[in-house]
N, CA, C and O atoms as a Tripos MOL2 file, in Angstrom:
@<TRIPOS>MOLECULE
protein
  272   271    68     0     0
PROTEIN
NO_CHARGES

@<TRIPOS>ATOM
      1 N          23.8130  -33.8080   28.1870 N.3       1 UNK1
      2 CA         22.4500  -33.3950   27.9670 C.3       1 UNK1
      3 C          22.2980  -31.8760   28.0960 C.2       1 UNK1
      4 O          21.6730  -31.1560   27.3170 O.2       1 UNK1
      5 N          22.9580  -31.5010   29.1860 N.am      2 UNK2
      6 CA         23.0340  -29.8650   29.0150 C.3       2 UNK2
      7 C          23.5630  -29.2210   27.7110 C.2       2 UNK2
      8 O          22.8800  -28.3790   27.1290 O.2       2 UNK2
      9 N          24.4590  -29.5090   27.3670 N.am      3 UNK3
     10 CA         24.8970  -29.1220   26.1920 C.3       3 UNK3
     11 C          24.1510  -29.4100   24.7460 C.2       3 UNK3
     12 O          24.4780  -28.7530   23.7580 O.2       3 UNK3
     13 N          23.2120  -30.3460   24.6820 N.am      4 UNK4
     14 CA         22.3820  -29.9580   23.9120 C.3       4 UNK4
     15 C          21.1660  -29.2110   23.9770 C.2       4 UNK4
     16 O          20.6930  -28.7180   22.9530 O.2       4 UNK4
     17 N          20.5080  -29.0600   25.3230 N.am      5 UNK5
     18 CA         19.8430  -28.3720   25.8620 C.3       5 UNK5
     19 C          20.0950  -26.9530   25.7080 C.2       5 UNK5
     20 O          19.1840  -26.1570   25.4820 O.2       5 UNK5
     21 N          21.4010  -26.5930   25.8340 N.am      6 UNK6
     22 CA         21.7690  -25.2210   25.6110 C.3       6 UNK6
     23 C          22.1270  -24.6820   23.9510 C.2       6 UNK6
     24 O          22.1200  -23.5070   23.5850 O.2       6 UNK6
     25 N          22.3660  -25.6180   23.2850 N.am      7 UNK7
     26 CA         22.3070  -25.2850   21.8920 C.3       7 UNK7
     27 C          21.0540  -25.5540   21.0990 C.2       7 UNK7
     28 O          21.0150  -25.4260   19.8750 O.2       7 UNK7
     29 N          20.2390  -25.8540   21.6900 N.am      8 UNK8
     30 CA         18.6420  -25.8570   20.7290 C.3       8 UNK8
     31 C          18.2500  -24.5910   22.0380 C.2       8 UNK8
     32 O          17.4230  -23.9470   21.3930 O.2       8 UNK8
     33 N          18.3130  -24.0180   23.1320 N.am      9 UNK9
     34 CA         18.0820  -22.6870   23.2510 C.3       9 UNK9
     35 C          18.8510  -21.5730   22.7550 C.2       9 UNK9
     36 O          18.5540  -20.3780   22.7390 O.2       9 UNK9
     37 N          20.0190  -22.2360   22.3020 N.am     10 UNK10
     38 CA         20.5130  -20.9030   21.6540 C.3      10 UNK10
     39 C          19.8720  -20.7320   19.9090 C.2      10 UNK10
     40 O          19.6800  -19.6730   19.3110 O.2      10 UNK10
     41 N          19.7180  -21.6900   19.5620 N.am     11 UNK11
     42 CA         19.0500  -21.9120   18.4200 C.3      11 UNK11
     43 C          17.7010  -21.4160   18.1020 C.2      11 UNK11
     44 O          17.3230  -21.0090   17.0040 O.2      11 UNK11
     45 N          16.9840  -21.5000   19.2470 N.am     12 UNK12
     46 CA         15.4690  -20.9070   19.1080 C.3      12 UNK12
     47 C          15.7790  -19.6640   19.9580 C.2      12 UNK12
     48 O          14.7160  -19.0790   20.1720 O.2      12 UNK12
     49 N          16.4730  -19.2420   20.3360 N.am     13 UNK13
     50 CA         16.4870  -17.8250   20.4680 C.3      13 UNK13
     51 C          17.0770  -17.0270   19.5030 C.2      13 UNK13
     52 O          16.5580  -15.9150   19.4090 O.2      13 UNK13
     53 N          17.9800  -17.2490   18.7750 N.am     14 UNK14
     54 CA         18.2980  -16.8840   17.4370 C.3      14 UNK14
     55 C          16.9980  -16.6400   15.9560 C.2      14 UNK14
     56 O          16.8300  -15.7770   15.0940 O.2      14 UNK14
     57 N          16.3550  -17.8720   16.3160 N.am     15 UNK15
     58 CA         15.2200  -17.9190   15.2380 C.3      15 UNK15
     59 C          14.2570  -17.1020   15.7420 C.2      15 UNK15
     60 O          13.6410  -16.3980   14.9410 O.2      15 UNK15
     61 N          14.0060  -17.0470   16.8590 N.am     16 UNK16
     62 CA         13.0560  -15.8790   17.3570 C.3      16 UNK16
     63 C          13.5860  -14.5190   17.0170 C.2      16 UNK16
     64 O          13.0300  -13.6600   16.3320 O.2      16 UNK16
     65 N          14.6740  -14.4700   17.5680 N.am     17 UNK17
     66 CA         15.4020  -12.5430   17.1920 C.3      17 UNK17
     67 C          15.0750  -12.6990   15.2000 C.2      17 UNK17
     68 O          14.6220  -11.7500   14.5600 O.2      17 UNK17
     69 N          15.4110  -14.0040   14.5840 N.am     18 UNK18
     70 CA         14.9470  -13.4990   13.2560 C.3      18 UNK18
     71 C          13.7150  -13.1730   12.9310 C.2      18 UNK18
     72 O          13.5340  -12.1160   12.3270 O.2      18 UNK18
     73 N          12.5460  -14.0710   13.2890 N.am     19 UNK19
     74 CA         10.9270  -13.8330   13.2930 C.3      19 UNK19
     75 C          11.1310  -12.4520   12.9420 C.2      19 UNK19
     76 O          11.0740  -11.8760   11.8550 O.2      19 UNK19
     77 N          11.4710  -11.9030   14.5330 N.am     20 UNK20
     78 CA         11.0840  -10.4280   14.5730 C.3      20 UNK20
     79 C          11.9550   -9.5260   13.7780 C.2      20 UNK20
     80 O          11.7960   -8.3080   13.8540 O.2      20 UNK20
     81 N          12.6020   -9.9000   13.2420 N.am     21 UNK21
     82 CA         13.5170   -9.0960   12.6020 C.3      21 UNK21
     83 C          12.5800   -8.5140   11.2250 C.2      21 UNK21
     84 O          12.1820   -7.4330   10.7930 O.2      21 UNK21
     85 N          12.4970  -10.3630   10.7560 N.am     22 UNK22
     86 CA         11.0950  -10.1210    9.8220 C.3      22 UNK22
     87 C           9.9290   -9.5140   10.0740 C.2      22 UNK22
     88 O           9.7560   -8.5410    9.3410 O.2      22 UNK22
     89 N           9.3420   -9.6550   10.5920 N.am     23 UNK23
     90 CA          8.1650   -8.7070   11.2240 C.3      23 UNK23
     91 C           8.3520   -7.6080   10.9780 C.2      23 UNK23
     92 O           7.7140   -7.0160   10.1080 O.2      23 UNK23
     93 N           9.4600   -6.9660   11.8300 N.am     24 UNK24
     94 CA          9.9250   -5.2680   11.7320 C.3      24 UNK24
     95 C           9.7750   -4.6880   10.0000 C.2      24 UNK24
     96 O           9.2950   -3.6780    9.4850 O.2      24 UNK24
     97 N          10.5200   -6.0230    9.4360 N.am     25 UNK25
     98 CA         10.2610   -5.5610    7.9460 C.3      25 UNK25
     99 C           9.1650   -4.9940    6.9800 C.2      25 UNK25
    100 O           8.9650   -3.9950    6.2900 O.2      25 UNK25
    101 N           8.5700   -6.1700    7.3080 N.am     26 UNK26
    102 CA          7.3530   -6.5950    6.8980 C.3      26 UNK26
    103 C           6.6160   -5.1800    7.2780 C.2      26 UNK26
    104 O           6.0150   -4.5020    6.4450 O.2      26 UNK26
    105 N           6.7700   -4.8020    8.8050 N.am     27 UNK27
    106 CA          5.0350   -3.3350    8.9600 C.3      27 UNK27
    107 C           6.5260   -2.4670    8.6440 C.2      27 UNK27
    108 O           6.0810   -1.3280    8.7920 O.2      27 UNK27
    109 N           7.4940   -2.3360    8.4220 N.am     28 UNK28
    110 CA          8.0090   -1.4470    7.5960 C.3      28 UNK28
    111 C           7.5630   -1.0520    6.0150 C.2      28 UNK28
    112 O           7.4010    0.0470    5.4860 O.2      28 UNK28
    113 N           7.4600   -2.1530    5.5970 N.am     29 UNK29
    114 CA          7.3530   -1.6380    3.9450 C.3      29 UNK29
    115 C           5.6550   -1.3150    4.1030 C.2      29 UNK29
    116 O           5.1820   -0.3740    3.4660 O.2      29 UNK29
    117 N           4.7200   -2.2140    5.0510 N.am     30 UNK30
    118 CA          3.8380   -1.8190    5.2400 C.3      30 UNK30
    119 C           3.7140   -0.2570    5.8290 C.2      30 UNK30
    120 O           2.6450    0.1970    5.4220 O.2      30 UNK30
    121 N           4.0660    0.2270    6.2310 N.am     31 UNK31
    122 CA          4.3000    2.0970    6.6760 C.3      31 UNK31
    123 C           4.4750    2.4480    5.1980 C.2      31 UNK31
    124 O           3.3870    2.4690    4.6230 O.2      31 UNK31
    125 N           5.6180    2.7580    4.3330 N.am     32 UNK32
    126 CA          5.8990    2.8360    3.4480 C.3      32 UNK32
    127 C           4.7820    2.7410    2.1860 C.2      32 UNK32
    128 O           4.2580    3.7450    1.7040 O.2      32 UNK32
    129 N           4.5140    1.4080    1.7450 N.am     33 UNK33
    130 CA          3.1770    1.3610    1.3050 C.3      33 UNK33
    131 C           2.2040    2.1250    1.7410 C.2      33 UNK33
    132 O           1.8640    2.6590    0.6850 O.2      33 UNK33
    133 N           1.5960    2.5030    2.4580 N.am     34 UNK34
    134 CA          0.5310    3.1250    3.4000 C.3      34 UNK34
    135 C           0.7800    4.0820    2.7820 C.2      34 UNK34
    136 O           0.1250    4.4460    1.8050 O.2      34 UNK34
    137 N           2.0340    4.8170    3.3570 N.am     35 UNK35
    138 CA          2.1780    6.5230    3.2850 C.3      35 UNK35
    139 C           2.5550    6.9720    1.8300 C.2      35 UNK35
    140 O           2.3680    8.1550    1.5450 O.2      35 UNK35
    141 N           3.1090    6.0580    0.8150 N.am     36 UNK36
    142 CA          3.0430    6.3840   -0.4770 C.3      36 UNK36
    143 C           1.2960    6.2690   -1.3280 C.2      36 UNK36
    144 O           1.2890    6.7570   -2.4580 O.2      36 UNK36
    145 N          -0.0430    5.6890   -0.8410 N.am     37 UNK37
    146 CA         -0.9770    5.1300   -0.8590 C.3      37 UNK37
    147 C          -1.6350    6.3770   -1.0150 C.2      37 UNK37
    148 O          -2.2280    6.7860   -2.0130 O.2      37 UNK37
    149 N          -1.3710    7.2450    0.6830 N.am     38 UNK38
    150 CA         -1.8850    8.2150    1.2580 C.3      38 UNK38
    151 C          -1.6560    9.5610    0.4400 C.2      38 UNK38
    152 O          -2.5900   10.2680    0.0610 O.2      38 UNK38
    153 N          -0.1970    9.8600    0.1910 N.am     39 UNK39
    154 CA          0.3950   11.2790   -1.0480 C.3      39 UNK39
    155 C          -0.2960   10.6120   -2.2270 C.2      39 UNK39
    156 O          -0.8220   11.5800   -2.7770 O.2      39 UNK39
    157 N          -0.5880    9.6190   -2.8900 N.am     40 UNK40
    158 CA         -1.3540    9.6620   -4.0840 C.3      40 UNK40
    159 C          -2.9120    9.8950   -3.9610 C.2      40 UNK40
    160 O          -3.5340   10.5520   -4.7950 O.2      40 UNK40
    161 N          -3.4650    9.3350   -2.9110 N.am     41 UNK41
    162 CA         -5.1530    9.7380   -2.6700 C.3      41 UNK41
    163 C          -4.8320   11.3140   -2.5140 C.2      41 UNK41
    164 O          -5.5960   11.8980   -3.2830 O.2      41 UNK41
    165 N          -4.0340   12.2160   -1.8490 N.am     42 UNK42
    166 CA         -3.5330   13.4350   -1.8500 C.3      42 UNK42
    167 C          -4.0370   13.9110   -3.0510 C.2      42 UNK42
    168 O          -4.9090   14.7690   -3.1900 O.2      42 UNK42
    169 N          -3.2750   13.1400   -4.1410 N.am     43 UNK43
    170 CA         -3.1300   13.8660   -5.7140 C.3      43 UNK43
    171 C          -4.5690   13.8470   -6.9180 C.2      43 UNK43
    172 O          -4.8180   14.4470   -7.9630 O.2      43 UNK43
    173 N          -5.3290   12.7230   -6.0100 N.am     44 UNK44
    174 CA         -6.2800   11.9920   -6.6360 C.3      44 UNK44
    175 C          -7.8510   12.7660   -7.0510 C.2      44 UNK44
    176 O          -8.4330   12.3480   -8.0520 O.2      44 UNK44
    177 N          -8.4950   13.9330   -6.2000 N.am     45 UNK45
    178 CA         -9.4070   14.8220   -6.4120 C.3      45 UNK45
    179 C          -9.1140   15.6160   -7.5610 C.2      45 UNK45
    180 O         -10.1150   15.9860   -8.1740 O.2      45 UNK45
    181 N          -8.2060   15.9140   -7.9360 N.am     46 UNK46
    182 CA         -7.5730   16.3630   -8.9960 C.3      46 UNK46
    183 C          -8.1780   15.7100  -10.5520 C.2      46 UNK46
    184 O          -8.8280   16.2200  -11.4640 O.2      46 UNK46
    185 N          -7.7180   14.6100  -10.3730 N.am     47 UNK47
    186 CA         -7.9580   14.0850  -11.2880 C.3      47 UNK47
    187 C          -9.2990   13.4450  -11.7400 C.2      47 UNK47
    188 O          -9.6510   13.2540  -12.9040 O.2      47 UNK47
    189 N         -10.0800   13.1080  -10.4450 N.am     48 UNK48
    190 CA        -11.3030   13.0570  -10.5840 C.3      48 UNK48
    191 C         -12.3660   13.9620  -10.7910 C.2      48 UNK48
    192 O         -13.5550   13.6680  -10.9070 O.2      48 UNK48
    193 N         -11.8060   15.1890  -10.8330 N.am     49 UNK49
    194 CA        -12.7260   16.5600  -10.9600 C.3      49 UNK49
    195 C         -12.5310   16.2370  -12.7160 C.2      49 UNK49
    196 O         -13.4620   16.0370  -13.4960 O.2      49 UNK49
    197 N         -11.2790   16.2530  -13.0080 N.am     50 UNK50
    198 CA        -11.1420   16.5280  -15.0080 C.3      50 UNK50
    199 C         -12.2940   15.0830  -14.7600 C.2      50 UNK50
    200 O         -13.4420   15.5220  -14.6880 O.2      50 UNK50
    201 N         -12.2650   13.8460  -14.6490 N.am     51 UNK51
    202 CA        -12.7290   12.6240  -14.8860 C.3      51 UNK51
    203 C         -14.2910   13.3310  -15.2490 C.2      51 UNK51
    204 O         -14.8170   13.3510  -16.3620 O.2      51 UNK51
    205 N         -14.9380   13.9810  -13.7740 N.am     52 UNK52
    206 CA        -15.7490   14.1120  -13.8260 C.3      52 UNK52
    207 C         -16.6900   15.4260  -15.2640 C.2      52 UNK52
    208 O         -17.6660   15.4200  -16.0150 O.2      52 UNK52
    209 N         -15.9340   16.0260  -15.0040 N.am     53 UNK53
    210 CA        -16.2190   16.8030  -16.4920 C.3      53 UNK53
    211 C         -16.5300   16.0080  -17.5310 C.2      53 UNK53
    212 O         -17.6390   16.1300  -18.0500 O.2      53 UNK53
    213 N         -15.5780   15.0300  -18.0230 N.am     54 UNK54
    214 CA        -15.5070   13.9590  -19.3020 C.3      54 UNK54
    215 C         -16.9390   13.1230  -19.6310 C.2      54 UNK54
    216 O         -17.5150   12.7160  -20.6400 O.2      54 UNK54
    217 N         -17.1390   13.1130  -18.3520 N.am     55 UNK55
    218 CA        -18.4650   12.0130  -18.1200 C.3      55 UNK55
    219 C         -19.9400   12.7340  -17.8020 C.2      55 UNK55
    220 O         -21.0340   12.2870  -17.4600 O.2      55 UNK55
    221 N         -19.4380   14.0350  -18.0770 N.am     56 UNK56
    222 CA        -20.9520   14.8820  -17.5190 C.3      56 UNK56
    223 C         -21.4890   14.2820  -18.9450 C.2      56 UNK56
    224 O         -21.0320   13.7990  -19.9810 O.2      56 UNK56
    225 N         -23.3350   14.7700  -18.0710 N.am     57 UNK57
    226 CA        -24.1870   14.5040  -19.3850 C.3      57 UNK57
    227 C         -24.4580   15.5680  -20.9150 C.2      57 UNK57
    228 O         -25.0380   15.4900  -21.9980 O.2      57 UNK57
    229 N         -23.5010   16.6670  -20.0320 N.am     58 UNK58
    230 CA        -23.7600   17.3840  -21.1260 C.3      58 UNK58
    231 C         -23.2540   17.6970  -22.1890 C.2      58 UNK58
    232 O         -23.7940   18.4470  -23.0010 O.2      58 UNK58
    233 N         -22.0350   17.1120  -22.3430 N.am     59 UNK59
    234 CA        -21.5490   16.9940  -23.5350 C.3      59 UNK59
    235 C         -21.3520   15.5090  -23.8830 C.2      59 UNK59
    236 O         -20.1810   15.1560  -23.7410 O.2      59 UNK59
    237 N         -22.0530   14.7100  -24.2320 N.am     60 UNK60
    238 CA        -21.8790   13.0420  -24.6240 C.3      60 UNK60
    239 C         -21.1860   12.7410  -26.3030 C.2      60 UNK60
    240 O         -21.3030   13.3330  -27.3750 O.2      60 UNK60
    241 N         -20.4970   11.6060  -25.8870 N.am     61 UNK61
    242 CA        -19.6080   11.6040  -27.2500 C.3      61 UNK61
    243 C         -19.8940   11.2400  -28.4910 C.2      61 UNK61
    244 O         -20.2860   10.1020  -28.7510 O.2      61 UNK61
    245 N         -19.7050   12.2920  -29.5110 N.am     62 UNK62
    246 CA        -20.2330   11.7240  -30.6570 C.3      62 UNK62
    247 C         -21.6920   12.5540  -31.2570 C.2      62 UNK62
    248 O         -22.4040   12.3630  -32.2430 O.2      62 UNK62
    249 N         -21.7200   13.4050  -30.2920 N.am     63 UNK63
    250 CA        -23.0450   14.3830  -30.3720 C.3      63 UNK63
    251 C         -22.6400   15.7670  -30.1000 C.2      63 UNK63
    252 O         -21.9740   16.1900  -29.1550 O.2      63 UNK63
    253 N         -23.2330   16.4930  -31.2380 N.am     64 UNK64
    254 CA        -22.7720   18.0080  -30.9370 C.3      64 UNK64
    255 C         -23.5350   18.5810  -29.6690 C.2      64 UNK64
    256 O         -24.6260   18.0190  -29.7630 O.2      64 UNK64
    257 N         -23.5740   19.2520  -28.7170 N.am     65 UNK65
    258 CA        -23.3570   19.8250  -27.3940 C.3      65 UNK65
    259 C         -24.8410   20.9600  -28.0770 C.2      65 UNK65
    260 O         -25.6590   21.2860  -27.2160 O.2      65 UNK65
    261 N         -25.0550   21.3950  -29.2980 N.am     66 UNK66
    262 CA        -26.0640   22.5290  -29.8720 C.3      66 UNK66
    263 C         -27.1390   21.4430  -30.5050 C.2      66 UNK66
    264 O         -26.7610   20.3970  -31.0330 O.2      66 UNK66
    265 N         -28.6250   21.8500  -30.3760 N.am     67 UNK67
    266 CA        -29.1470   21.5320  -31.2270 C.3      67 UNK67
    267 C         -29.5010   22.8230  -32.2360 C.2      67 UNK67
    268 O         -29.4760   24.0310  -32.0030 O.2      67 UNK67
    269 N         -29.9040   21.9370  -33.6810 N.am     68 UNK68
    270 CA        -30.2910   22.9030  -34.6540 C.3      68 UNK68
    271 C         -31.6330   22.4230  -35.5680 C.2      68 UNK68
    272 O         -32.0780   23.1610  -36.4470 O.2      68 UNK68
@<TRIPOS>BOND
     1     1     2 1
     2     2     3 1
     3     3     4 2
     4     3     5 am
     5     5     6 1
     6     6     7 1
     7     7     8 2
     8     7     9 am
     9     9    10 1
    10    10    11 1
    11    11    12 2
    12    11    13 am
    13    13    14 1
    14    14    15 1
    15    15    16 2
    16    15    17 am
    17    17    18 1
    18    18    19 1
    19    19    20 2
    20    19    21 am
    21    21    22 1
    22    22    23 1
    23    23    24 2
    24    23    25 am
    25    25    26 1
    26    26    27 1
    27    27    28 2
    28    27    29 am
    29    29    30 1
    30    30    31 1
    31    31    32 2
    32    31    33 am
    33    33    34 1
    34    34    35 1
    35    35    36 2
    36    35    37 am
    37    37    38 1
    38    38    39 1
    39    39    40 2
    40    39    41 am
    41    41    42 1
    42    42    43 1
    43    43    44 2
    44    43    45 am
    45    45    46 1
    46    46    47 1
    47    47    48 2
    48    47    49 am
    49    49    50 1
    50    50    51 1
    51    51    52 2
    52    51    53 am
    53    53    54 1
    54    54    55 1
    55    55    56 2
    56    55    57 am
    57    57    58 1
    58    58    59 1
    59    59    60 2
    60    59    61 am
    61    61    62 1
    62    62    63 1
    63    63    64 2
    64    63    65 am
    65    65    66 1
    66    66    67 1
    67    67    68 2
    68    67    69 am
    69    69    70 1
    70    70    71 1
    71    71    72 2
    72    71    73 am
    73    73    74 1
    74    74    75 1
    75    75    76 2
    76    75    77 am
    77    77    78 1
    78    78    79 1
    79    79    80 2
    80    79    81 am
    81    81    82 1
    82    82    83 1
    83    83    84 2
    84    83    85 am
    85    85    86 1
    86    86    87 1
    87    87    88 2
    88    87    89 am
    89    89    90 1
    90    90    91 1
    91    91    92 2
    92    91    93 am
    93    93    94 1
    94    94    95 1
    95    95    96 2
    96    95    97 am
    97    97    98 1
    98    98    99 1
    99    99   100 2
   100    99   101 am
   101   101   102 1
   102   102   103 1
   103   103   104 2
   104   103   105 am
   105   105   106 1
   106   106   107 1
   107   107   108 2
   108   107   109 am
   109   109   110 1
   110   110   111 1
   111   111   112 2
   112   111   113 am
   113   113   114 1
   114   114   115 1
   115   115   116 2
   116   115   117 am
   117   117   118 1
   118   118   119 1
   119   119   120 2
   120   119   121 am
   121   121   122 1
   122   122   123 1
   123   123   124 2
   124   123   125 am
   125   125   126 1
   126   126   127 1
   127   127   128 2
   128   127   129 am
   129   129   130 1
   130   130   131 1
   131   131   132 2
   132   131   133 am
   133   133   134 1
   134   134   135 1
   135   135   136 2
   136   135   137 am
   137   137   138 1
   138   138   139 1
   139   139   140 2
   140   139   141 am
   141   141   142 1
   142   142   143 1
   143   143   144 2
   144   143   145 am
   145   145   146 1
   146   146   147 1
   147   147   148 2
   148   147   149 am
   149   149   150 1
   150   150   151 1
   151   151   152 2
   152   151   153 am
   153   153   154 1
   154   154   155 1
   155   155   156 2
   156   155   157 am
   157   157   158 1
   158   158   159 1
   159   159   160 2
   160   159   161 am
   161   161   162 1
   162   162   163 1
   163   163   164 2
   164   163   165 am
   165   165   166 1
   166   166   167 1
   167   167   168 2
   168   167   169 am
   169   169   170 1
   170   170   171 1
   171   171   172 2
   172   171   173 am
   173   173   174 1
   174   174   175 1
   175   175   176 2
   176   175   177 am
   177   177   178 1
   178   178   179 1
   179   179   180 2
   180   179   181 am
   181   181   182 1
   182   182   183 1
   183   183   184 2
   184   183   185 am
   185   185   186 1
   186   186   187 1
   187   187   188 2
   188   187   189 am
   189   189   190 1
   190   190   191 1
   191   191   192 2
   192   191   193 am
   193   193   194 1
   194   194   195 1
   195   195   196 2
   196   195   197 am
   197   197   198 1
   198   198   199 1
   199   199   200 2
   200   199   201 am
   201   201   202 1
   202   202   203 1
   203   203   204 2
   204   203   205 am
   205   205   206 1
   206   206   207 1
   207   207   208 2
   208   207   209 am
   209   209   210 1
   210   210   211 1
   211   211   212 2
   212   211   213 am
   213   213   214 1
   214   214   215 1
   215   215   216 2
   216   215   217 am
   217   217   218 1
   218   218   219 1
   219   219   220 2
   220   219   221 am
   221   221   222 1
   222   222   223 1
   223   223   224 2
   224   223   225 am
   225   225   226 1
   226   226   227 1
   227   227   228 2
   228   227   229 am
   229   229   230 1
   230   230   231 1
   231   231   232 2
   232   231   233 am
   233   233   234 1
   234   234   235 1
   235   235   236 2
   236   235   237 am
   237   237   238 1
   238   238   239 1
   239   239   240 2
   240   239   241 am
   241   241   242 1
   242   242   243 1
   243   243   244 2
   244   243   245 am
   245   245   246 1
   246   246   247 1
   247   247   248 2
   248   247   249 am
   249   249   250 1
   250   250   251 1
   251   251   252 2
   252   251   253 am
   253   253   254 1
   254   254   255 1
   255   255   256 2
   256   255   257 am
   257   257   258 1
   258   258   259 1
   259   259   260 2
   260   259   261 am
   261   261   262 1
   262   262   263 1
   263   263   264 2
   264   263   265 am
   265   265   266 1
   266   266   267 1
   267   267   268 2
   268   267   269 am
   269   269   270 1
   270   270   271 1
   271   271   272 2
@<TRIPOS>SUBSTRUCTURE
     1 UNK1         2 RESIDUE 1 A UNK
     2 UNK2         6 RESIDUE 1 A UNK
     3 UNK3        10 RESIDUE 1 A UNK
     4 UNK4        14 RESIDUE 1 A UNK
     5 UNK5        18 RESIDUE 1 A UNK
     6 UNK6        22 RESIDUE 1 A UNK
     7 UNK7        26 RESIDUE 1 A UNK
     8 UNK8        30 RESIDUE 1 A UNK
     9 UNK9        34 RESIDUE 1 A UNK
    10 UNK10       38 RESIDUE 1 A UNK
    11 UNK11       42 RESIDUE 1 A UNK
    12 UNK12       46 RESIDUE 1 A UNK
    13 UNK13       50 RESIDUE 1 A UNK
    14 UNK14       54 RESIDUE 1 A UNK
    15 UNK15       58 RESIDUE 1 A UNK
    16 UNK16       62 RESIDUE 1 A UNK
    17 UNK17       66 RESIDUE 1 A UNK
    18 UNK18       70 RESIDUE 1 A UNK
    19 UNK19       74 RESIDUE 1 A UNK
    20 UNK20       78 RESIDUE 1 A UNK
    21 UNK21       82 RESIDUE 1 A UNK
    22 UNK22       86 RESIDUE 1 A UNK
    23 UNK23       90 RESIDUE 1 A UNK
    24 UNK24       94 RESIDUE 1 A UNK
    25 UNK25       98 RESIDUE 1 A UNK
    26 UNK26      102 RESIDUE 1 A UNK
    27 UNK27      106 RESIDUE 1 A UNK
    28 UNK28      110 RESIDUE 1 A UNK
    29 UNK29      114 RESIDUE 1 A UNK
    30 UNK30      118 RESIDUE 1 A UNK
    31 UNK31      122 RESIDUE 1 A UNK
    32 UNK32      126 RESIDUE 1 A UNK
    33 UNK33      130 RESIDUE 1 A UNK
    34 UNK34      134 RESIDUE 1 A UNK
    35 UNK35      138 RESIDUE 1 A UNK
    36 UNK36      142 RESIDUE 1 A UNK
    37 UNK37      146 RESIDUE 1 A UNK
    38 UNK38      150 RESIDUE 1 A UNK
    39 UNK39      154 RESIDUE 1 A UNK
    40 UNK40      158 RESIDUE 1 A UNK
    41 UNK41      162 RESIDUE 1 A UNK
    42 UNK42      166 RESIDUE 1 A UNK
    43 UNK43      170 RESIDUE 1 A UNK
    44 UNK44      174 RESIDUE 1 A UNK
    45 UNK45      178 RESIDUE 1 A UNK
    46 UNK46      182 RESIDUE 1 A UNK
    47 UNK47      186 RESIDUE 1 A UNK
    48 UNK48      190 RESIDUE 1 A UNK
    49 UNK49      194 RESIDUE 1 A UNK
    50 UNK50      198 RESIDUE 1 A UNK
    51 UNK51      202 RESIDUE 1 A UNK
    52 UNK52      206 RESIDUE 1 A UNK
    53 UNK53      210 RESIDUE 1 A UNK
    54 UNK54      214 RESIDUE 1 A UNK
    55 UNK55      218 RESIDUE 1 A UNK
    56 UNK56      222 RESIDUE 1 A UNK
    57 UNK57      226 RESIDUE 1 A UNK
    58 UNK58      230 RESIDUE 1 A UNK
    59 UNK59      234 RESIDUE 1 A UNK
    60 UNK60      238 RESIDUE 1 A UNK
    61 UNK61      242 RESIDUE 1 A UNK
    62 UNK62      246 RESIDUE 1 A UNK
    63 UNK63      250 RESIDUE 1 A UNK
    64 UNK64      254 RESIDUE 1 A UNK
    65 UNK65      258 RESIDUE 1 A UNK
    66 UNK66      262 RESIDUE 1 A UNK
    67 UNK67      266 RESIDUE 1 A UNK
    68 UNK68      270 RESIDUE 1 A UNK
């Protein structure tokens, strides 16, 4: 009886060290994700300034910008 006792604890202590192994992974790529997330919101005012030009009211598409 000991001897199976001691191989289903070695067994769930094994599956536990994996859990966490996974885990570690897991908020790893989560860091990763995040901080690649973060350098693109970085890059992102940029592009929303041209956006915002495109969409002003004062030049609308399809209409000359002068009246005559």
């Amino acid at each position: 009886m000991r001897r199976i006792m001691a191989m289903a604890d070695r067994a769930a202590l094994l599956s536990f060290r994996g859990l966490v192994a996974l885990n570690l992974l897991f908020f790893f790529c989560f860091l990763l994700v995040a901080l690649i997330a973060a350098r693109t919101v970085d890059a992102a005012p940029q592009v929303a300034q041209a956006a915002d030009h495109v969409l002003s009211p004062v030049a609308t598409q399809g209409e000359p910008t002068r009246k005559e």
